[in-house]
CHARMM-style PDB file with segment names, atoms N, HN, CA, C and O in Angstrom:
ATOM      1  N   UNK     1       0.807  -1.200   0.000  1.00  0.00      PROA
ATOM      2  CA  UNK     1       0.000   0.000   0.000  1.00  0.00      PROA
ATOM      3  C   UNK     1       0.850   1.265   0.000  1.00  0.00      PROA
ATOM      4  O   UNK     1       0.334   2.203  -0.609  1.00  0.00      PROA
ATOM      5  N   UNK     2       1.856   1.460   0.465  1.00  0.00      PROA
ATOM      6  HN  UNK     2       2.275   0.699   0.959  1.00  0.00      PROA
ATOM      7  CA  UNK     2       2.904   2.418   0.542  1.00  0.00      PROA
ATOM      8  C   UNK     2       3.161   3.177  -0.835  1.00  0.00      PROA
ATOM      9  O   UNK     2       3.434   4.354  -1.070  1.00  0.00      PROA
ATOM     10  N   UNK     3       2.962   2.008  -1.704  1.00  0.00      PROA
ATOM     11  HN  UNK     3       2.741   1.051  -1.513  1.00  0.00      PROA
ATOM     12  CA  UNK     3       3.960   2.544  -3.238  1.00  0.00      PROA
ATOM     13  C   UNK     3       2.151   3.072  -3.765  1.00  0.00      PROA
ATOM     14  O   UNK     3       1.903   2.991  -4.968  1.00  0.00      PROA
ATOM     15  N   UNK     4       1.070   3.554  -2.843  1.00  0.00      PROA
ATOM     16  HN  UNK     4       1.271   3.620  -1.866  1.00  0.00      PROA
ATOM     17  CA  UNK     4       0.326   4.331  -3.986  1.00  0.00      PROA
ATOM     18  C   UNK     4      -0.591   4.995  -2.232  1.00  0.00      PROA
ATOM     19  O   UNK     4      -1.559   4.640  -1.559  1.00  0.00      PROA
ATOM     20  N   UNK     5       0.196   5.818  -2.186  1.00  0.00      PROA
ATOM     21  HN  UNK     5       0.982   6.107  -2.733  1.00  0.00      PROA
ATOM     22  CA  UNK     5      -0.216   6.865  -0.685  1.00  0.00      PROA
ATOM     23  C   UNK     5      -1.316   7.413  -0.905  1.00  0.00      PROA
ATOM     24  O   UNK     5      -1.537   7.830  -2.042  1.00  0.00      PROA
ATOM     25  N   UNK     6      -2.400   7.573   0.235  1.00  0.00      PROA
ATOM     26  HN  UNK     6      -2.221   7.234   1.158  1.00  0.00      PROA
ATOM     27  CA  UNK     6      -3.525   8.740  -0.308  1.00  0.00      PROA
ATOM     28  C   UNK     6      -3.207   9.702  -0.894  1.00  0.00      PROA
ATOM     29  O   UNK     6      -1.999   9.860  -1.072  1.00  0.00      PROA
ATOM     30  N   UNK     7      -4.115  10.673  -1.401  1.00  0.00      PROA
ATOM     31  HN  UNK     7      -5.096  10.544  -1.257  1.00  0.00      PROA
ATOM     32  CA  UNK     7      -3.695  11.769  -1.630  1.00  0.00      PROA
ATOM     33  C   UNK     7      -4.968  12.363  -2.459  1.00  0.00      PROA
ATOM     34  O   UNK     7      -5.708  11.612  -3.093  1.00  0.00      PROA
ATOM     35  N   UNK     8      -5.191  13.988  -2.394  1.00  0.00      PROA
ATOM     36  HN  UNK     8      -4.589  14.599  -1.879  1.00  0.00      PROA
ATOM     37  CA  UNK     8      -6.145  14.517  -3.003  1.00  0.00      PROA
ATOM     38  C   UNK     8      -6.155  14.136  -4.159  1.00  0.00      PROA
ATOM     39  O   UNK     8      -5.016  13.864  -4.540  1.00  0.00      PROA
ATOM     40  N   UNK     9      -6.999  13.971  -4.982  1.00  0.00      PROA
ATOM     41  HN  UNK     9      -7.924  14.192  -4.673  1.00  0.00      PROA
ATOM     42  CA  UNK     9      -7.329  13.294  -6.378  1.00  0.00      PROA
ATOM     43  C   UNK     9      -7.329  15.299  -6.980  1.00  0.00      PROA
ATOM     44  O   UNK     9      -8.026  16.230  -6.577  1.00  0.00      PROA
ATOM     45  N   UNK    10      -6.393  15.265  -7.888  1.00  0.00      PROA
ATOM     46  HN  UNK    10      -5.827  14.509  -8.216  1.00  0.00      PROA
ATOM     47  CA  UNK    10      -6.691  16.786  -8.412  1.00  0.00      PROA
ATOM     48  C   UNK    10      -6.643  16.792 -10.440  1.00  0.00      PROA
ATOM     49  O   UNK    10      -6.514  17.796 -11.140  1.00  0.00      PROA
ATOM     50  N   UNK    11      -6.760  15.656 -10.818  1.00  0.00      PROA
ATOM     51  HN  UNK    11      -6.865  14.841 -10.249  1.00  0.00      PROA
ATOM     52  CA  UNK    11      -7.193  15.574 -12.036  1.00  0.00      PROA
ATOM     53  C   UNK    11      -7.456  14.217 -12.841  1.00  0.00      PROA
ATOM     54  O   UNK    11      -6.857  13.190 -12.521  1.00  0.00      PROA
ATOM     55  N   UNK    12      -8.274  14.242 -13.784  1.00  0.00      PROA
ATOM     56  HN  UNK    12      -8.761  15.076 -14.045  1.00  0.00      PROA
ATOM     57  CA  UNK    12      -8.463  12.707 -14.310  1.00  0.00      PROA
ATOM     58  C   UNK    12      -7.756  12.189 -14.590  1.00  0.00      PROA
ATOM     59  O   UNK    12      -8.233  11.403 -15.408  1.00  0.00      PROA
ATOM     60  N   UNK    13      -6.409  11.960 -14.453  1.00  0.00      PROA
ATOM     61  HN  UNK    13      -6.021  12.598 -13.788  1.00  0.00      PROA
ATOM     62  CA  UNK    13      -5.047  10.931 -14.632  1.00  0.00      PROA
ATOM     63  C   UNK    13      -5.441  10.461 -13.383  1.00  0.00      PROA
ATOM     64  O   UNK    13      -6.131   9.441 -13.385  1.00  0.00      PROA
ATOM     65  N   UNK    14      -5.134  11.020 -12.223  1.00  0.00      PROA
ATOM     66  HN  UNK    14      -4.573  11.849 -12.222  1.00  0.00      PROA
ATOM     67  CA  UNK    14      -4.955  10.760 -10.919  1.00  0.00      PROA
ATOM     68  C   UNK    14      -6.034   9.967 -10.610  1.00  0.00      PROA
ATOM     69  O   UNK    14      -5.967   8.807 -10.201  1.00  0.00      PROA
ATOM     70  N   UNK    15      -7.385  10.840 -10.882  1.00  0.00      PROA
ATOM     71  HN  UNK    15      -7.439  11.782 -11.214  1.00  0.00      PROA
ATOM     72  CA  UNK    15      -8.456   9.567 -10.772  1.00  0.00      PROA
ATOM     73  C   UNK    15      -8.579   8.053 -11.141  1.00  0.00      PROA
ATOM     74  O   UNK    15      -9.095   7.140 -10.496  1.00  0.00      PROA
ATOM     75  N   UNK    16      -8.041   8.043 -12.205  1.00  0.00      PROA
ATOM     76  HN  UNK    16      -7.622   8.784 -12.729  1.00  0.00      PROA
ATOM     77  CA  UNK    16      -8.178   7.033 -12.974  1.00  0.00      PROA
ATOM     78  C   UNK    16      -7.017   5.958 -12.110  1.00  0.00      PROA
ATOM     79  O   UNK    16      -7.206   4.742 -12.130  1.00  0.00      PROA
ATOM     80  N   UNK    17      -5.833   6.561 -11.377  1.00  0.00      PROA
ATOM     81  HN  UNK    17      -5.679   7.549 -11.361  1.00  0.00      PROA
ATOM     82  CA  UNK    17      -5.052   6.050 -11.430  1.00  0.00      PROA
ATOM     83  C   UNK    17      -5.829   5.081 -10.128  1.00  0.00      PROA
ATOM     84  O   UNK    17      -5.999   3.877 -10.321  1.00  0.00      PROA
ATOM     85  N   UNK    18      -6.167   5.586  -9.112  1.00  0.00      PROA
ATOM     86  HN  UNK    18      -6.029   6.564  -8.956  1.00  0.00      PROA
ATOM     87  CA  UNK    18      -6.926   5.866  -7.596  1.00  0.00      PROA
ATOM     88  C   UNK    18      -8.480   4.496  -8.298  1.00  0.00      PROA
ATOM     89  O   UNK    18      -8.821   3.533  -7.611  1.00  0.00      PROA
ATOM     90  N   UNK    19      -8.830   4.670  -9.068  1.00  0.00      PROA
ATOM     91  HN  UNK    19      -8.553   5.452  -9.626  1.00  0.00      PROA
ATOM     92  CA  UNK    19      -9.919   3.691  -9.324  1.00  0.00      PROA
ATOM     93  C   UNK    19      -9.009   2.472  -9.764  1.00  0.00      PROA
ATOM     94  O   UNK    19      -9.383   1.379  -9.340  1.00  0.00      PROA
ATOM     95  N   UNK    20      -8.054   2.491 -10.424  1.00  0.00      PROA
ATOM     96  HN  UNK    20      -7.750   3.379 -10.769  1.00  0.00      PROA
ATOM     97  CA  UNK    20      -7.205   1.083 -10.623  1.00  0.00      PROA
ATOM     98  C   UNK    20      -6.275   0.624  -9.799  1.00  0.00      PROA
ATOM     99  O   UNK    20      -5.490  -0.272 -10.110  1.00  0.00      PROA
ATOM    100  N   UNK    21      -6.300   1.244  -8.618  1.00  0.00      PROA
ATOM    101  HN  UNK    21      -6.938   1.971  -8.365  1.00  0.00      PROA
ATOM    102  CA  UNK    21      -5.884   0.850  -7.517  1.00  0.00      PROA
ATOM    103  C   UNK    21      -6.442   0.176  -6.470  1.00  0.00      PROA
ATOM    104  O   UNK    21      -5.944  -0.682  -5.741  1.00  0.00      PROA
ATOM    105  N   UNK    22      -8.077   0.901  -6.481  1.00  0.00      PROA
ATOM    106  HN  UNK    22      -8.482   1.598  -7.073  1.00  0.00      PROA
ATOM    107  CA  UNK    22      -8.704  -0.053  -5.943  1.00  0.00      PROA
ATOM    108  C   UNK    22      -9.043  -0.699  -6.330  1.00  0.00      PROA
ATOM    109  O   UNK    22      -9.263  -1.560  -5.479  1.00  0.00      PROA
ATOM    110  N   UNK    23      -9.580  -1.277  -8.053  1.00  0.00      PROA
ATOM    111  HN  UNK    23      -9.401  -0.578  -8.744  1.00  0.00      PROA
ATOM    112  CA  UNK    23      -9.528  -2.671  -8.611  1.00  0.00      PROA
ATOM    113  C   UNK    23      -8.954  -3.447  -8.315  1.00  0.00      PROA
ATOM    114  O   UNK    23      -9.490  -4.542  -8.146  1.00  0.00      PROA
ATOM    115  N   UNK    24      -7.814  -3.305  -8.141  1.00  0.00      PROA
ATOM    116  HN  UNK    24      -7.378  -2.415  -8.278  1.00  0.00      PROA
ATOM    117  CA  UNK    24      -6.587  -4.006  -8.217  1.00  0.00      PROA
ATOM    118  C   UNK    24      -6.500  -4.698  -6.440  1.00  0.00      PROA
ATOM    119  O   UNK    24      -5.964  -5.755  -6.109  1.00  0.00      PROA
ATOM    120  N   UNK    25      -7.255  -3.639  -5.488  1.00  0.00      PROA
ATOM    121  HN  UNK    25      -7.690  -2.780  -5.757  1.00  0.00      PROA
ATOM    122  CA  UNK    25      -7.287  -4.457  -4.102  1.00  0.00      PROA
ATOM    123  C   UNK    25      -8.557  -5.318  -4.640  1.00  0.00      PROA
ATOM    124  O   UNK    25      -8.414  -6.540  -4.680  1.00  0.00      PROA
ATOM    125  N   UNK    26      -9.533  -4.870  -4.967  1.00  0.00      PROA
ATOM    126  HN  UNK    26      -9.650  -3.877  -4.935  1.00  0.00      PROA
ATOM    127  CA  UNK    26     -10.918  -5.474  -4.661  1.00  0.00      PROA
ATOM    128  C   UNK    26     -10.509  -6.994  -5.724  1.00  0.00      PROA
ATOM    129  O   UNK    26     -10.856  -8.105  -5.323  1.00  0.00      PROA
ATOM    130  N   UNK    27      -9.963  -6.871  -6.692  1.00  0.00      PROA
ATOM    131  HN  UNK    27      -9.681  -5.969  -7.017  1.00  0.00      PROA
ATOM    132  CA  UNK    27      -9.542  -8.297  -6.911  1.00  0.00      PROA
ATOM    133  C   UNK    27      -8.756  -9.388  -6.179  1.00  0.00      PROA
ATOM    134  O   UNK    27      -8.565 -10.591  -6.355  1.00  0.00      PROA
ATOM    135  N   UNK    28      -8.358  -8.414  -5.232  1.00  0.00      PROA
ATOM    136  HN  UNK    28      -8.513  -7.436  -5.089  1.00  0.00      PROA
ATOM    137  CA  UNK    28      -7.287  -9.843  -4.482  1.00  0.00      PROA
ATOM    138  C   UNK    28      -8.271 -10.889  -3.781  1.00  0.00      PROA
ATOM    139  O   UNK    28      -7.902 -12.012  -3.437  1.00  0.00      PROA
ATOM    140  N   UNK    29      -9.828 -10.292  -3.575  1.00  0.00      PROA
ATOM    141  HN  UNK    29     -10.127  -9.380  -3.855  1.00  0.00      PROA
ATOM    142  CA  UNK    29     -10.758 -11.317  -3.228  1.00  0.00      PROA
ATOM    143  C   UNK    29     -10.793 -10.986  -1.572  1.00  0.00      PROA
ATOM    144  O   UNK    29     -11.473 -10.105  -1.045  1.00  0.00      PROA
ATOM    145  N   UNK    30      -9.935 -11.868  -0.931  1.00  0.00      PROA
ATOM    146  HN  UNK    30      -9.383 -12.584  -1.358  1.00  0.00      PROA
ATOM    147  CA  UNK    30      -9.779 -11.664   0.662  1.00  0.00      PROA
ATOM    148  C   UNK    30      -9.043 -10.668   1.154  1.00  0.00      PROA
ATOM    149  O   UNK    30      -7.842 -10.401   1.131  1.00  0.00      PROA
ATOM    150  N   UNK    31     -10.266 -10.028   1.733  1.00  0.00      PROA
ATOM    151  HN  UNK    31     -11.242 -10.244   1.751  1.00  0.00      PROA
ATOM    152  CA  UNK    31      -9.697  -7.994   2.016  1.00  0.00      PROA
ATOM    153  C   UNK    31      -8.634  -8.158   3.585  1.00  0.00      PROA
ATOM    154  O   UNK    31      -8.615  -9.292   4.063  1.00  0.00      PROA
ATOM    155  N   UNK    32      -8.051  -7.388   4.102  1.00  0.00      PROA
ATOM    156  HN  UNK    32      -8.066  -6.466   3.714  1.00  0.00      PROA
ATOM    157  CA  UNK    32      -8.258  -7.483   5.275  1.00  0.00      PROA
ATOM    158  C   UNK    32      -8.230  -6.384   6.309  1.00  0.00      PROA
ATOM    159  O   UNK    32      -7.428  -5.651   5.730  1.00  0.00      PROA
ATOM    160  N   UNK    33      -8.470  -5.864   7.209  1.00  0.00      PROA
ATOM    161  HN  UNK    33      -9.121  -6.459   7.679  1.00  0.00      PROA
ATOM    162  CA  UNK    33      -9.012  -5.298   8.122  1.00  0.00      PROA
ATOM    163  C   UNK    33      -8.419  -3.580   7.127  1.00  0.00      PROA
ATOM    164  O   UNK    33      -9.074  -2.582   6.830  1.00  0.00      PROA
ATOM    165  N   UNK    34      -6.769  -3.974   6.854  1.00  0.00      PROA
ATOM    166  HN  UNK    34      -6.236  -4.785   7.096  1.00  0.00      PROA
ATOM    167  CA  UNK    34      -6.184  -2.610   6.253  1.00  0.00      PROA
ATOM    168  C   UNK    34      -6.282  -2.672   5.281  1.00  0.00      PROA
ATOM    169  O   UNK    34      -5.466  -1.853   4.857  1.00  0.00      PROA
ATOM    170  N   UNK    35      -6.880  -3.226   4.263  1.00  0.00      PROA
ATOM    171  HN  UNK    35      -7.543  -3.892   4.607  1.00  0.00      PROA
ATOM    172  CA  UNK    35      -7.064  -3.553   2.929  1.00  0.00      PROA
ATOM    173  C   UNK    35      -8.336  -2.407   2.708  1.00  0.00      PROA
ATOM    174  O   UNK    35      -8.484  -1.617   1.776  1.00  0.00      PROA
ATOM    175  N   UNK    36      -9.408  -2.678   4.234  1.00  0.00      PROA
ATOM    176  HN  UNK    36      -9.287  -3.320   4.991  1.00  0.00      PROA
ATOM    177  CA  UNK    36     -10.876  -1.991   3.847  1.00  0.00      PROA
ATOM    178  C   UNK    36     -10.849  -0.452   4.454  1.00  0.00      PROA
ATOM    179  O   UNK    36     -11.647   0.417   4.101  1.00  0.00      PROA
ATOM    180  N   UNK    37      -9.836  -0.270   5.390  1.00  0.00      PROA
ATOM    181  HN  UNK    37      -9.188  -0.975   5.676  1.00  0.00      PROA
ATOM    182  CA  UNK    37      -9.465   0.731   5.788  1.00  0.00      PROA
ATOM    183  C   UNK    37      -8.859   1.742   4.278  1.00  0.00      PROA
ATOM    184  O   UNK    37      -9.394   2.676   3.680  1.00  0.00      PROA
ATOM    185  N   UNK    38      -7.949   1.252   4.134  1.00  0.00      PROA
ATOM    186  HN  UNK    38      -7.514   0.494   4.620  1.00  0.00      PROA
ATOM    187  CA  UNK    38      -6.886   2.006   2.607  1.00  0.00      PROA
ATOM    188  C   UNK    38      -8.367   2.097   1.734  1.00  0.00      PROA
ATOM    189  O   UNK    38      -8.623   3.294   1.603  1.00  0.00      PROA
ATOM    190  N   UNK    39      -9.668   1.063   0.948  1.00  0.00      PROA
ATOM    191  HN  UNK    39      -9.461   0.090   1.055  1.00  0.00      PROA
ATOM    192  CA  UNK    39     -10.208   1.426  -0.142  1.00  0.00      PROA
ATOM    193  C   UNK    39     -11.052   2.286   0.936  1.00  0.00      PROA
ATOM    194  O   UNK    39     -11.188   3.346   0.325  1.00  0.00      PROA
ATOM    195  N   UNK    40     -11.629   2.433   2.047  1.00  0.00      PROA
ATOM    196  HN  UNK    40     -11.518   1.572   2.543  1.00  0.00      PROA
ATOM    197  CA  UNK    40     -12.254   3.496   2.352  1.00  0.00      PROA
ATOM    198  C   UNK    40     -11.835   4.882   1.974  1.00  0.00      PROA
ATOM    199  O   UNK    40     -12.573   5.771   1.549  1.00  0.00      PROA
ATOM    200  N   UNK    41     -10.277   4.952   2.235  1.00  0.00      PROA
ATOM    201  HN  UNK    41      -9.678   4.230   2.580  1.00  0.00      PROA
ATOM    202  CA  UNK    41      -9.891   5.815   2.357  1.00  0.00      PROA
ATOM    203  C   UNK    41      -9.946   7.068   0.873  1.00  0.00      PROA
ATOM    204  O   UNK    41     -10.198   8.257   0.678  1.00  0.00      PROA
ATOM    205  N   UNK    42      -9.412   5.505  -0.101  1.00  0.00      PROA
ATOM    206  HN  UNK    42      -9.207   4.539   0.057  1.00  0.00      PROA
ATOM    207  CA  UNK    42      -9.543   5.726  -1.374  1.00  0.00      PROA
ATOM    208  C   UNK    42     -10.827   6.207  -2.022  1.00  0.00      PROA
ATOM    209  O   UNK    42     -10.827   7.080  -2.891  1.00  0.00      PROA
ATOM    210  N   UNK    43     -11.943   5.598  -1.563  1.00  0.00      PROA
ATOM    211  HN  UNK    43     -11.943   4.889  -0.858  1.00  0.00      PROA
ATOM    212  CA  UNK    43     -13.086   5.530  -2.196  1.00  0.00      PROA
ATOM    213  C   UNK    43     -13.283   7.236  -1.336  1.00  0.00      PROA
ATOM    214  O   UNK    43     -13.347   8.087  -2.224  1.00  0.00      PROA
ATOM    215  N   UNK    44     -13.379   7.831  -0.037  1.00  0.00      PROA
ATOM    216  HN  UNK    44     -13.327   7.140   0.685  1.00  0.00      PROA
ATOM    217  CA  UNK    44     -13.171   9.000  -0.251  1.00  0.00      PROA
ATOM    218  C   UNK    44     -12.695  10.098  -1.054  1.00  0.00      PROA
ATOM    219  O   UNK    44     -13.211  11.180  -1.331  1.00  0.00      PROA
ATOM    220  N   UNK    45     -11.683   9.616  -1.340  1.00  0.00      PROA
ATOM    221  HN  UNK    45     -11.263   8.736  -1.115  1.00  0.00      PROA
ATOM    222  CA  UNK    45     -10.814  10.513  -2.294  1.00  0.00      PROA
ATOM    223  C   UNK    45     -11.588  10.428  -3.562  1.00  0.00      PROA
ATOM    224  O   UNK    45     -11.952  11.497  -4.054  1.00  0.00      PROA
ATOM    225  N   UNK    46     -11.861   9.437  -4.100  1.00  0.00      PROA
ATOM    226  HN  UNK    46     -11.565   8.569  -3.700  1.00  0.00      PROA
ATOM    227  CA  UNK    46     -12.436   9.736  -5.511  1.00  0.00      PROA
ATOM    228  C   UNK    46     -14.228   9.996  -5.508  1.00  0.00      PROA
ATOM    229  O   UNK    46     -14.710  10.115  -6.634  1.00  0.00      PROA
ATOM    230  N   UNK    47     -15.217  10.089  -4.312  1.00  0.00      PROA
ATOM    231  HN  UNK    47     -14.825   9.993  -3.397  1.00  0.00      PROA
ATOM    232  CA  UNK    47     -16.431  10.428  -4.006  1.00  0.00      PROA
ATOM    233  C   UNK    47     -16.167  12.349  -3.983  1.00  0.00      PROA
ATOM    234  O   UNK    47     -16.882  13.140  -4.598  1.00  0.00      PROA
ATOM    235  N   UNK    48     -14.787  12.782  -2.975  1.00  0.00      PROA
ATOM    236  HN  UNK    48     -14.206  12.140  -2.475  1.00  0.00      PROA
ATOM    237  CA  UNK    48     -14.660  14.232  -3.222  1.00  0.00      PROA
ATOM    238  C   UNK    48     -14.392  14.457  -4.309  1.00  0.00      PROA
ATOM    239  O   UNK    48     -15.180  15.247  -4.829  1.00  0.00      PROA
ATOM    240  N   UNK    49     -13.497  14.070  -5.023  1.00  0.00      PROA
ATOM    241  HN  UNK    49     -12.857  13.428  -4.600  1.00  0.00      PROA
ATOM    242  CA  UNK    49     -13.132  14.596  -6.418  1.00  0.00      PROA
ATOM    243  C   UNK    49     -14.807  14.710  -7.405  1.00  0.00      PROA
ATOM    244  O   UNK    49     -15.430  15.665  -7.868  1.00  0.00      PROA
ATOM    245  N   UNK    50     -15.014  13.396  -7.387  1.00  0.00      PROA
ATOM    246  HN  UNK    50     -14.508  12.621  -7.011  1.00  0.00      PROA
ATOM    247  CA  UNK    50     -16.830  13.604  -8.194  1.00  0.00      PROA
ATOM    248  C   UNK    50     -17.581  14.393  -7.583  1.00  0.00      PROA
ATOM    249  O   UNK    50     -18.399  15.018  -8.258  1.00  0.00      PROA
ATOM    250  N   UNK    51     -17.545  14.540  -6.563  1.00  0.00      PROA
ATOM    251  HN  UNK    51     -16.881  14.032  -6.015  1.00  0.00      PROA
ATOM    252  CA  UNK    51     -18.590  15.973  -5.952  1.00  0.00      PROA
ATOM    253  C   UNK    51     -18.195  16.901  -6.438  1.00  0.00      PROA
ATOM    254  O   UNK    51     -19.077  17.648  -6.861  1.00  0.00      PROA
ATOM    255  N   UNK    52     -16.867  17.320  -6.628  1.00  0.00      PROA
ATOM    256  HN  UNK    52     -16.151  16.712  -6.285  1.00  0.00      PROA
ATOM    257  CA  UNK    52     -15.898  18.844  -6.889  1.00  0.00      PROA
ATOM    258  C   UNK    52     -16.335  19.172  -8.775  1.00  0.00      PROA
ATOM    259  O   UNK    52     -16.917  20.092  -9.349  1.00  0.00      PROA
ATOM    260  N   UNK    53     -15.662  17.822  -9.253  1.00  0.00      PROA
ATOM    261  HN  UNK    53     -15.190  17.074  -8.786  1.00  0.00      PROA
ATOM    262  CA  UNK    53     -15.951  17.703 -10.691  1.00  0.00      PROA
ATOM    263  C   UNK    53     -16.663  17.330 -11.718  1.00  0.00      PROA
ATOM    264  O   UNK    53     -16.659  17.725 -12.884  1.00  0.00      PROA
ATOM    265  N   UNK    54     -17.385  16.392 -11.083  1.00  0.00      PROA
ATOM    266  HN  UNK    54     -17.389  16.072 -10.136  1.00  0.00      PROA
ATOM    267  CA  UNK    54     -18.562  15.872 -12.096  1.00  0.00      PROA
ATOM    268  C   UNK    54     -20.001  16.009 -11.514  1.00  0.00      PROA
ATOM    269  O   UNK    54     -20.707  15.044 -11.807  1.00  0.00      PROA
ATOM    270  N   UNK    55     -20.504  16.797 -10.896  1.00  0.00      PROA
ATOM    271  HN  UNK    55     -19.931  17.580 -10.657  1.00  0.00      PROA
ATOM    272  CA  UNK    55     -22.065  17.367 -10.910  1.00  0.00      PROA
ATOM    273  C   UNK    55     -22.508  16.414 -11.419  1.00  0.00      PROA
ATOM    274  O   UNK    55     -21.932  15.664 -12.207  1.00  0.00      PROA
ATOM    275  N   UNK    56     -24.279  16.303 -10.758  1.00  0.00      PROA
ATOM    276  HN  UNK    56     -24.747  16.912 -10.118  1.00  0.00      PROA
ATOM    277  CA  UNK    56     -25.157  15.521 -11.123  1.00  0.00      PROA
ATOM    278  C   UNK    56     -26.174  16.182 -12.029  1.00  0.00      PROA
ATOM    279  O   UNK    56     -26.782  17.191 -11.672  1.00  0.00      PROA
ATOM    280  N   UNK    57     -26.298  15.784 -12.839  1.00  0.00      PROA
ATOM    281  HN  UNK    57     -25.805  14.964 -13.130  1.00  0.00      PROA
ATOM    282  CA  UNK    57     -27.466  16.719 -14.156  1.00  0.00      PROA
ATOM    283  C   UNK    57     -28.728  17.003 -13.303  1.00  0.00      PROA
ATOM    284  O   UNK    57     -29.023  15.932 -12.772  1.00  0.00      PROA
ATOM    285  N   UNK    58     -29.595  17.960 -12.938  1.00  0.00      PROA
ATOM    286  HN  UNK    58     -29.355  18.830 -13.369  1.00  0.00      PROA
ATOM    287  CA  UNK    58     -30.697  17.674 -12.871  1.00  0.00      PROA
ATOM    288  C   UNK    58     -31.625  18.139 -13.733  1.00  0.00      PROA
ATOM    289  O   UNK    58     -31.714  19.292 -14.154  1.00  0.00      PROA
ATOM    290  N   UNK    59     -32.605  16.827 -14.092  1.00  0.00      PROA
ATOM    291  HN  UNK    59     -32.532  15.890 -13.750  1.00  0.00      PROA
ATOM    292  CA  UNK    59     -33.407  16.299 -14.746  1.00  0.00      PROA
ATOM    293  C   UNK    59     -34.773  17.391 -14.164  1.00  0.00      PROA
ATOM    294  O   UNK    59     -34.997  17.634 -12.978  1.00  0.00      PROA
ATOM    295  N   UNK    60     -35.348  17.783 -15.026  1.00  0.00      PROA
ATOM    296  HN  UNK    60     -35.167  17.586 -15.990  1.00  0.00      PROA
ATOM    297  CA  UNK    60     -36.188  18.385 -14.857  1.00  0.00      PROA
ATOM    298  C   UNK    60     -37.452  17.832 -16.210  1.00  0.00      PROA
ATOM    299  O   UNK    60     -36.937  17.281 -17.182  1.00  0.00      PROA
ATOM    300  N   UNK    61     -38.939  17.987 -16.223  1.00  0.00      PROA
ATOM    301  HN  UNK    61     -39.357  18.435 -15.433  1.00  0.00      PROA
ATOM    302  CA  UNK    61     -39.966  17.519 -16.966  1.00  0.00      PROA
ATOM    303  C   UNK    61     -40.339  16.441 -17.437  1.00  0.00      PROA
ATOM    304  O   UNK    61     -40.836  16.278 -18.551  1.00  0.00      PROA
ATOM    305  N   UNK    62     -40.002  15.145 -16.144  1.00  0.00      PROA
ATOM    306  HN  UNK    62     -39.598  15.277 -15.239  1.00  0.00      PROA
ATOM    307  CA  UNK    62     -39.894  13.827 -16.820  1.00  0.00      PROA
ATOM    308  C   UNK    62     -40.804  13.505 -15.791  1.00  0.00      PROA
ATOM    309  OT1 UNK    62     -41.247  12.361 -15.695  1.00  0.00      PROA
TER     310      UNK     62
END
């Protein structure tokens, strides 16, 4: 986990990089206690970044 540290997600390289990182845990199958800790951590980081950058459309007359 060391060789990919948290860190603010500040553009879509970085994102991208941060979502194939946690693929890459969620495939090992058997998580463990710091496995779910680190994708929490991760999955923060890329939930702020989509709040900051990708807005939700709203749908209006349907």
């Amino acid at each position: 986990m060391t060789t990919f540290p948290p860190r603010p997600i500040t553009n879509e390289t970085e994102l991208i990089a941060t979502q194939n990182r946690i693929n890459s845990i969620l495939d090992k199958g058997s998580l463990t206690k710091d496995d779910r800790d680190y994708l929490k951590v991760l999955g923060m980081l890329v939930y702020e970044y989509e709040e900051e950058h990708e807005p939700i459309l709203t749908i209006s007359g349907v």
